[in-house]
TORKOL-4160 file (C-alpha; in steps of 0.2 Angstrom, whole numbers, padded with zeros to 4 digits, m for minus):
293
<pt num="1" X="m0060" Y="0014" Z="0217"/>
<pt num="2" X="m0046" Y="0008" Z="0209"/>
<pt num="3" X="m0034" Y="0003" Z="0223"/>
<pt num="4" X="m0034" Y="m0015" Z="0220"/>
<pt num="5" X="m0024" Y="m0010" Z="0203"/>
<pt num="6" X="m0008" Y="m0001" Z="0211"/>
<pt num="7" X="0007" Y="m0008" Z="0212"/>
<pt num="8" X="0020" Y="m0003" Z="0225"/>
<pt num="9" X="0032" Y="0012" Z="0218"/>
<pt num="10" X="0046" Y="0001" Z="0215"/>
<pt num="11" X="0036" Y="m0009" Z="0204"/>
<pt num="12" X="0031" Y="0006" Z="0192"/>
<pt num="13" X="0045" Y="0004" Z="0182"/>
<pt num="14" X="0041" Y="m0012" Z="0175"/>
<pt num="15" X="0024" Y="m0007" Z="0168"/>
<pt num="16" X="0033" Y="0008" Z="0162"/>
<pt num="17" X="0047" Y="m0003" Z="0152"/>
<pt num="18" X="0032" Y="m0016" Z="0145"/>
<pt num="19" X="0023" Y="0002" Z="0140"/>
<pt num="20" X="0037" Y="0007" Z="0130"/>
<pt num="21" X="0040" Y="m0009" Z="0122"/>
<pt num="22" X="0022" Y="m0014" Z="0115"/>
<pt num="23" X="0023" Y="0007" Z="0109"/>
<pt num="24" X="0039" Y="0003" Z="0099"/>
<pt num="25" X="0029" Y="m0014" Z="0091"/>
<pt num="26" X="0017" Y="m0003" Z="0087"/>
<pt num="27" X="0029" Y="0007" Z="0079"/>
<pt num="28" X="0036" Y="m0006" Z="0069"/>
<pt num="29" X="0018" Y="m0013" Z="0065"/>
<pt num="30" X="0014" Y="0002" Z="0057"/>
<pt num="31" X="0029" Y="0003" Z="0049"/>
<pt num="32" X="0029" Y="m0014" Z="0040"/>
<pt num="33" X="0010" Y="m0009" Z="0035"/>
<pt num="34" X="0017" Y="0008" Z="0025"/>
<pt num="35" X="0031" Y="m0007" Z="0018"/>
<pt num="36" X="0016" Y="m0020" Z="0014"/>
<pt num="37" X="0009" Y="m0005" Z="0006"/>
<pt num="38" X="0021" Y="m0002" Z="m0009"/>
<pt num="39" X="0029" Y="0013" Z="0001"/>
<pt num="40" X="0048" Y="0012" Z="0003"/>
<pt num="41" X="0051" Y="0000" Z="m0010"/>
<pt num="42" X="0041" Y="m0014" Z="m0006"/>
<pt num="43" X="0030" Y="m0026" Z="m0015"/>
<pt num="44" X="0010" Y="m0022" Z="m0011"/>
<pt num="45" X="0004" Y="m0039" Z="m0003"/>
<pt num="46" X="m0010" Y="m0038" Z="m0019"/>
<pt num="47" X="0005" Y="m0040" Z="m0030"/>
<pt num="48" X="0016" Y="m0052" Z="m0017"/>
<pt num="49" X="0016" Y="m0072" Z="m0017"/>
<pt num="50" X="0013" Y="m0074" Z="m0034"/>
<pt num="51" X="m0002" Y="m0065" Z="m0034"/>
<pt num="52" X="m0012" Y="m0079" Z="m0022"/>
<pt num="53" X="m0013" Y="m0065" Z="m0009"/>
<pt num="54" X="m0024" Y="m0055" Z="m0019"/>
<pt num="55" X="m0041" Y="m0049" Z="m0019"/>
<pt num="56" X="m0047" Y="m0059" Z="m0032"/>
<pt num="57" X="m0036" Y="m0075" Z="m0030"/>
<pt num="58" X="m0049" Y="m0087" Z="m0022"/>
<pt num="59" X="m0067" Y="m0088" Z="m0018"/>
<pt num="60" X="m0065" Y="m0084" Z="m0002"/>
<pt num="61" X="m0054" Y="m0069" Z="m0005"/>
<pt num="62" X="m0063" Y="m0053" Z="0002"/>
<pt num="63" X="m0063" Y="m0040" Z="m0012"/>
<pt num="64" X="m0051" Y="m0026" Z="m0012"/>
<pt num="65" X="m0061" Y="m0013" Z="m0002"/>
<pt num="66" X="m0063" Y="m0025" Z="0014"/>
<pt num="67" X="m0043" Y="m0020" Z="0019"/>
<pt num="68" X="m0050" Y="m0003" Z="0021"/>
<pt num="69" X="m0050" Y="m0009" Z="0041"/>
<pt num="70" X="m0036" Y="m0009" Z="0040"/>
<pt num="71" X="m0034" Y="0009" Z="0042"/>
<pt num="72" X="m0047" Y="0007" Z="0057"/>
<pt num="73" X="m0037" Y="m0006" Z="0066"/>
<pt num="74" X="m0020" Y="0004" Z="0065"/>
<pt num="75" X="m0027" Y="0018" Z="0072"/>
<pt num="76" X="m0033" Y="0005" Z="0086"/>
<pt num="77" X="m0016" Y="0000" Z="0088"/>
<pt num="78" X="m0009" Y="0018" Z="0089"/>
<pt num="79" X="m0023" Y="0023" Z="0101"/>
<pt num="80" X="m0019" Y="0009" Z="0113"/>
<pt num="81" X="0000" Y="0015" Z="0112"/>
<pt num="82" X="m0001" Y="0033" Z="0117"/>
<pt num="83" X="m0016" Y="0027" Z="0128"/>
<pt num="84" X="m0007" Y="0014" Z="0139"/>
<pt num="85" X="0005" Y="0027" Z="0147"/>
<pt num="86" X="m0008" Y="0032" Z="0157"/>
<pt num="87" X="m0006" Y="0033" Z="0174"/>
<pt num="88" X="m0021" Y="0023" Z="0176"/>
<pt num="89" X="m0017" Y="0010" Z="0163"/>
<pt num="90" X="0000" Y="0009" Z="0167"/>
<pt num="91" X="m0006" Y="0004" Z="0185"/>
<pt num="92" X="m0018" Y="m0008" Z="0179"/>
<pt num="93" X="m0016" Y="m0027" Z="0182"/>
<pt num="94" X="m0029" Y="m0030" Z="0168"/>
<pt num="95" X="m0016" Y="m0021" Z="0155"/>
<pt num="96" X="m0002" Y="m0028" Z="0164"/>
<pt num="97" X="m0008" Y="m0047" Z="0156"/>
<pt num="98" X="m0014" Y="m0039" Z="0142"/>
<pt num="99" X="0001" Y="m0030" Z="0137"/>
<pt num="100" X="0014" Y="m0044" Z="0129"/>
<pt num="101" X="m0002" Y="m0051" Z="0120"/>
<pt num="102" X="m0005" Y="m0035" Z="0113"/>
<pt num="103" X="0014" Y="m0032" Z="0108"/>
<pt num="104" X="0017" Y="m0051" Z="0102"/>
<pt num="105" X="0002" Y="m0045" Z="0090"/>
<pt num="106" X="0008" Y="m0030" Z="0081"/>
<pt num="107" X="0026" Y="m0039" Z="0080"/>
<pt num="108" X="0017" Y="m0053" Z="0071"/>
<pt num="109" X="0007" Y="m0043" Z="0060"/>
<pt num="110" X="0023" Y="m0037" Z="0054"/>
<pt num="111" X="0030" Y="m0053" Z="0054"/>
<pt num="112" X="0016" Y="m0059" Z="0043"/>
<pt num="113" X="0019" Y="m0043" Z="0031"/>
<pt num="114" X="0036" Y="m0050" Z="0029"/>
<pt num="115" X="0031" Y="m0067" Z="0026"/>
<pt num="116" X="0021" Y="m0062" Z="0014"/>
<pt num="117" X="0037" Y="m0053" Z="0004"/>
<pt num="118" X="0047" Y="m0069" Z="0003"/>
<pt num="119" X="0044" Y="m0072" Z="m0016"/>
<pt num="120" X="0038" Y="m0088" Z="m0019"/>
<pt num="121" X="0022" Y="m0093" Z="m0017"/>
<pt num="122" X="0030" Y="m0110" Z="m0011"/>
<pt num="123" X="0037" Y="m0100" Z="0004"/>
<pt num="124" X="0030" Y="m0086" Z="0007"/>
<pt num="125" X="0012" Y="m0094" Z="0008"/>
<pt num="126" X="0017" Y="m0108" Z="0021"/>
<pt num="127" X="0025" Y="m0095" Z="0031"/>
<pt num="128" X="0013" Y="m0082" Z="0030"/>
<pt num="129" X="0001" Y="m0094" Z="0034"/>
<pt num="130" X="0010" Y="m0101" Z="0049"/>
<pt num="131" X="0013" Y="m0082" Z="0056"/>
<pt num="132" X="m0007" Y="m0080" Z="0053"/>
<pt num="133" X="m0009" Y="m0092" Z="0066"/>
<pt num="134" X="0001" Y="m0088" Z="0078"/>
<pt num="135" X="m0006" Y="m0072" Z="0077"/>
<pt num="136" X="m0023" Y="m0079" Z="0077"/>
<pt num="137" X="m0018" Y="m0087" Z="0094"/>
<pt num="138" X="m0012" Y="m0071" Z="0103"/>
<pt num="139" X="m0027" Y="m0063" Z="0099"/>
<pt num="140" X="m0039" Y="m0077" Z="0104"/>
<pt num="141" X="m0029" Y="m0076" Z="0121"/>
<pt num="142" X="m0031" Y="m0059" Z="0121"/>
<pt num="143" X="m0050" Y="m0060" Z="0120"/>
<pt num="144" X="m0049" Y="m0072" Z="0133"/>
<pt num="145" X="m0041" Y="m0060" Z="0146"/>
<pt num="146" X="m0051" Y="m0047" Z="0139"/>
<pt num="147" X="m0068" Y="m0059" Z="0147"/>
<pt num="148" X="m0059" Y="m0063" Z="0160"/>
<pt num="149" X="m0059" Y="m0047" Z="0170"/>
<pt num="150" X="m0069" Y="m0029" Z="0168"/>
<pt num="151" X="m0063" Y="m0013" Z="0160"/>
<pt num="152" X="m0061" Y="m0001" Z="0171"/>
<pt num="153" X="m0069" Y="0013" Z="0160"/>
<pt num="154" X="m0076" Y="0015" Z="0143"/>
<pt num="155" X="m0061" Y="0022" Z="0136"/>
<pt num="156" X="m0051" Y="0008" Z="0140"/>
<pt num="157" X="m0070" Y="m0004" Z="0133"/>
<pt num="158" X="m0066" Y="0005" Z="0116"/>
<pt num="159" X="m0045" Y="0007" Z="0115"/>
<pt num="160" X="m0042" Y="m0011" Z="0123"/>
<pt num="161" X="m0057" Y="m0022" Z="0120"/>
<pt num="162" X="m0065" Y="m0014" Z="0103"/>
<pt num="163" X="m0046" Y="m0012" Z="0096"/>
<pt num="164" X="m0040" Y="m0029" Z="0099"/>
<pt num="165" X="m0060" Y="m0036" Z="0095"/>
<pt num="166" X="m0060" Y="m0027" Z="0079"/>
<pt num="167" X="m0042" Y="m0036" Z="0075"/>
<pt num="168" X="m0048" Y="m0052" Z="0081"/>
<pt num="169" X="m0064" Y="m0054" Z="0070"/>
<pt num="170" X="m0051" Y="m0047" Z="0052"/>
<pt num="171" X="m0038" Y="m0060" Z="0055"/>
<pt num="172" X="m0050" Y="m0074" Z="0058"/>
<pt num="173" X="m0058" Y="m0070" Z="0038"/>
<pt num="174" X="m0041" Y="m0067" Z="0035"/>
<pt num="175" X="m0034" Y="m0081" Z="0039"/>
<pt num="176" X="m0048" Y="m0091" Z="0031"/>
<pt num="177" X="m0042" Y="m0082" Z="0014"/>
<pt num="178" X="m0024" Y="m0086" Z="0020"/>
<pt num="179" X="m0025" Y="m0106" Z="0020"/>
<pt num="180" X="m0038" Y="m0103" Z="0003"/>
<pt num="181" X="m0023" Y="m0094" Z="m0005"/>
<pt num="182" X="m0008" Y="m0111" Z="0001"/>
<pt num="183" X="m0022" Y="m0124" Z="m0004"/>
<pt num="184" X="m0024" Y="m0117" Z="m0023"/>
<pt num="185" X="m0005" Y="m0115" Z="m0027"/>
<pt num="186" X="m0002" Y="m0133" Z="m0018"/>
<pt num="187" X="m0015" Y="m0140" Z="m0031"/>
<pt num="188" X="m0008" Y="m0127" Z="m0045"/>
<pt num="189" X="m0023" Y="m0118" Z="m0047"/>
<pt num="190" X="m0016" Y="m0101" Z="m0053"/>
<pt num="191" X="m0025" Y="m0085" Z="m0044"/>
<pt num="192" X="m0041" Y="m0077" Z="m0050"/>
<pt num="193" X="m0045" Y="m0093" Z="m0063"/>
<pt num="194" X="m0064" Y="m0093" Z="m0067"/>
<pt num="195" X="m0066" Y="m0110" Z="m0066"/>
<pt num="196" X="m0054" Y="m0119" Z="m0054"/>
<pt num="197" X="m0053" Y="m0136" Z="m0055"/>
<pt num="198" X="m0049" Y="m0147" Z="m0038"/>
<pt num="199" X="m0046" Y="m0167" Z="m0037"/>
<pt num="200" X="m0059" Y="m0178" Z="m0041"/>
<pt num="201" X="m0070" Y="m0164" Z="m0050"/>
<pt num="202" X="m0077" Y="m0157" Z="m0033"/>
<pt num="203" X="m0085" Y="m0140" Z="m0036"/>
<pt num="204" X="m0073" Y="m0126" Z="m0029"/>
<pt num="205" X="m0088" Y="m0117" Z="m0026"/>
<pt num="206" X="m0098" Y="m0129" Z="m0016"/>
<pt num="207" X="m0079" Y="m0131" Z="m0005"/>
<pt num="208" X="m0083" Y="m0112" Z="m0002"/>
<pt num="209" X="m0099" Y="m0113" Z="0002"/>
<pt num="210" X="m0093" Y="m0129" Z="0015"/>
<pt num="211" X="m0080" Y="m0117" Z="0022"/>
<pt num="212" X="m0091" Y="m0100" Z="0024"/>
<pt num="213" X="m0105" Y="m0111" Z="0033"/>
<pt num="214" X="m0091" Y="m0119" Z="0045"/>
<pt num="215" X="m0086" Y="m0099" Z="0048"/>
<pt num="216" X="m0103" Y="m0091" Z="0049"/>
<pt num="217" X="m0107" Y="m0107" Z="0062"/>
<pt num="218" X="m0092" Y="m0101" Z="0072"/>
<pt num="219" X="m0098" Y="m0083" Z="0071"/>
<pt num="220" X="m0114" Y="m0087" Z="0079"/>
<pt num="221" X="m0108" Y="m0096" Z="0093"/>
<pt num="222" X="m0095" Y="m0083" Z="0098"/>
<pt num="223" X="m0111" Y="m0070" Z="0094"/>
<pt num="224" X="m0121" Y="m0079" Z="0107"/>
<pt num="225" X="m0108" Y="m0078" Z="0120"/>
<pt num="226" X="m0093" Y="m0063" Z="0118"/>
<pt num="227" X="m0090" Y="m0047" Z="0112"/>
<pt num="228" X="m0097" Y="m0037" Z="0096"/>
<pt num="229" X="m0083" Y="m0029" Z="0091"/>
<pt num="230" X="m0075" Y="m0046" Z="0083"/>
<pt num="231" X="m0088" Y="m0052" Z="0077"/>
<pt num="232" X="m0092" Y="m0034" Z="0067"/>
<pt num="233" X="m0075" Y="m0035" Z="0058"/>
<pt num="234" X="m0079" Y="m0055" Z="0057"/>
<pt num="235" X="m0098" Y="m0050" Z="0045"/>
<pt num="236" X="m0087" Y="m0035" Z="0037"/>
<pt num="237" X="m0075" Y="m0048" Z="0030"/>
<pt num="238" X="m0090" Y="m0059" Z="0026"/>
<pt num="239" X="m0099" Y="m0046" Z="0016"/>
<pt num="240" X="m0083" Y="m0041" Z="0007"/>
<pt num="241" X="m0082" Y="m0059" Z="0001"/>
<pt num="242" X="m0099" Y="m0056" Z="m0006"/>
<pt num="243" X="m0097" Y="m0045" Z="m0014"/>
<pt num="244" X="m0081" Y="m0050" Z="m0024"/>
<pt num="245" X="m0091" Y="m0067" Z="m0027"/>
<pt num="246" X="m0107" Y="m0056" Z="m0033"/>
<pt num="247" X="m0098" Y="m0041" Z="m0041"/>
<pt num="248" X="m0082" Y="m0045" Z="m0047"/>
<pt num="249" X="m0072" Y="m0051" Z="m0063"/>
<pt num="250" X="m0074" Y="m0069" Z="m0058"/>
<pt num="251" X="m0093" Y="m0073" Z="m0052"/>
<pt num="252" X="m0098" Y="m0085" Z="m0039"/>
<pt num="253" X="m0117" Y="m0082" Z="m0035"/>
<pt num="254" X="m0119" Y="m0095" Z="m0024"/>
<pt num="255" X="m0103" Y="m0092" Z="m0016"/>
<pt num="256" X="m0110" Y="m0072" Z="m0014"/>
<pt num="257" X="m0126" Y="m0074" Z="m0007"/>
<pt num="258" X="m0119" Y="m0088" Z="0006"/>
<pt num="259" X="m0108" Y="m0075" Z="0014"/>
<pt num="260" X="m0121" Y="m0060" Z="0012"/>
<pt num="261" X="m0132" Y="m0072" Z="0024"/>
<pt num="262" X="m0119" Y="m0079" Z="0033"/>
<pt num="263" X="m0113" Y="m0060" Z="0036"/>
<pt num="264" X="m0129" Y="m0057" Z="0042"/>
<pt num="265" X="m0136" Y="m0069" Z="0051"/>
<pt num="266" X="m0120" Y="m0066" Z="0063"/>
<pt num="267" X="m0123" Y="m0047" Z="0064"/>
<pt num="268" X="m0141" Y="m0052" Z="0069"/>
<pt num="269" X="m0138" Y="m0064" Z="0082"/>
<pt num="270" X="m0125" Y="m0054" Z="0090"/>
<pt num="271" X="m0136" Y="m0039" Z="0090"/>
<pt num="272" X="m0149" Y="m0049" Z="0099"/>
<pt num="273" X="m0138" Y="m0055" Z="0112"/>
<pt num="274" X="m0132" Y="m0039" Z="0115"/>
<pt num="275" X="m0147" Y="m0030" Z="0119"/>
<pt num="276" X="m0153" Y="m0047" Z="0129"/>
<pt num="277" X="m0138" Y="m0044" Z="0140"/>
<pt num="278" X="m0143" Y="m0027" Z="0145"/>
<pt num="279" X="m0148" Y="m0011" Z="0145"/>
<pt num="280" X="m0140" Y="m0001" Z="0128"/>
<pt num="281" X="m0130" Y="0011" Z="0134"/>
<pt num="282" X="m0129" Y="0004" Z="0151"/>
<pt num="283" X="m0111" Y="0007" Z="0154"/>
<pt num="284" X="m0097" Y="m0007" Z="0149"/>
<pt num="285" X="m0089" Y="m0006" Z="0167"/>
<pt num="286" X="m0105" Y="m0010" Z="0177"/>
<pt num="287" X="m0111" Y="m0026" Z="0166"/>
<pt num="288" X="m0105" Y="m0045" Z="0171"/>
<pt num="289" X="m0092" Y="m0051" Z="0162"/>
<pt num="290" X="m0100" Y="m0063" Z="0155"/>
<pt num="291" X="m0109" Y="m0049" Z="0145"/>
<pt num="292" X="m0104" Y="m0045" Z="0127"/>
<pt num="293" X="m0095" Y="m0029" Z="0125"/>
């Protein structure tokens, strides 16, 4: 069933040497995140680049309980690792392009959380930003290859694609909160203000409301065509900012209910196209790849 996967004995080693290298990225990922996370000394990334990188430093800022997915995506990520050096897996020509994307994304994730660390807002915002996008990249190309050819199980549906999906959809409201957070110190608009004020008297709110409706266009037209599992971590983030926006120390309500229903109306549509794809439950493998998975 799964000849067209093997590679000749002398070309196992290879896989095996790729396998061992996107494990030890993950290694390193998980152990920037601890870093990032105040552990062994180092600055919390609530508390890093002046404070811009905060949950409550823009309008588009998720509020603090959205990085719970975090926890999620690292278990993803250490999943995938130990999953990999599988026989079957490690002989898989899908993982095979797969595999340096993947590894290229947990070394920039820890790049970013460097980044992040650099002190100034001046630097570490430009930089962070910068590493955001390159990482952004990878896992657009990522998604790419994940269309591109068939899983060969569910397992390998829910550790590769709905691992590297999930990661997809965070950074892409991550990065939107990223570029939000460079944009406010560049205008000198210090993080968490009620009221911030931009050029010309434009409305910081109605900037937000432009920039969630560009984002919750971009989610639907993935939604009508793709996986789900970006797209859930893409409404997760969405509601997150909603909820700082509705419910936290510096309201926004128009702000709020713009990414409650932009959240939504994303989760709908991909639903819809889910079920008008096939069967539910109807096994990942056995669907065109066309099909959202």
């Amino acid at each position: 069933m799964h000849q067209h996967h093997h590679t000749a004995g002398g070309a196992r080693p290879r896989p095996l040497a790729a396998a061992v290298a996107t494990a030890a990225s993950a290694v390193a990922a998980l152990l920037l995140a601890a870093w990032g996370s105040g552990a062994f000394g180092g600055t919390t990334v609530q508390d890093a680049a002046g404070g811009y990188l905060s949950a409550t430093a823009t309008p588009v800022a998720p509020a603090a309980a959205a990085f719970s997915i975090w926890s999620l995506i690292y278990l993803g990520l250490l999943a995938y690792a130990v999953w990999q050096f599988l026989p079957g897996a490690l002989a898989s020509g899908r993982q095979r392009a797969l595999r340096p994307w993947a590894a290229a994304s947990m070394l920039l994730n820890a790049a970013w959380l460097w980044a992040a660390q650099l002190g100034s807002p001046s630097v570490a915002l430009p930089v962070s930003l910068a590493v955001m996008l390159a990482l952004l990249a990878v896992l657009c190309r990522m998604l790419v290859l994940h269309l591109s050819t068939p899983s060969a199980s569910f397992l390998e549906s829910v550790v590769s694609d709905g691992t590297f999906g999930l990661y997809l959809g965070w950074i892409c409201v991550a990065t939107v909160a990223n570029a939000a957070a460079l944009v406010a110190a560049l205008l000198g608009i210090a993080p968490g203000a009620a009221q911030p004020a931009l050029p010309g008297g434009i409305s910081a709110a109605a900037v937000a409301v432009a920039v969630l409706a560009v984002a919750a266009a971009v989610g639907v037209a993935r939604a009508l065509r793709g996986r789900i599992s970006p797209l859930l971590s893409f409404a997760w983030g969405l509601a997150w900012i909603a909820v700082g926006r509705l419910a936290g120390p510096a309201p926004m309500p128009v702000v709020g209910v713009t990414a409650a229903v932009a959240a939504a109306v994303i989760l709908a549509v991909a639903i819809a196209a889910r079920l008008k794809a096939g069967r539910p439950g109807r096994p990942l493998a056995h669907r065109s790849k066309e099909a959202p998975a």
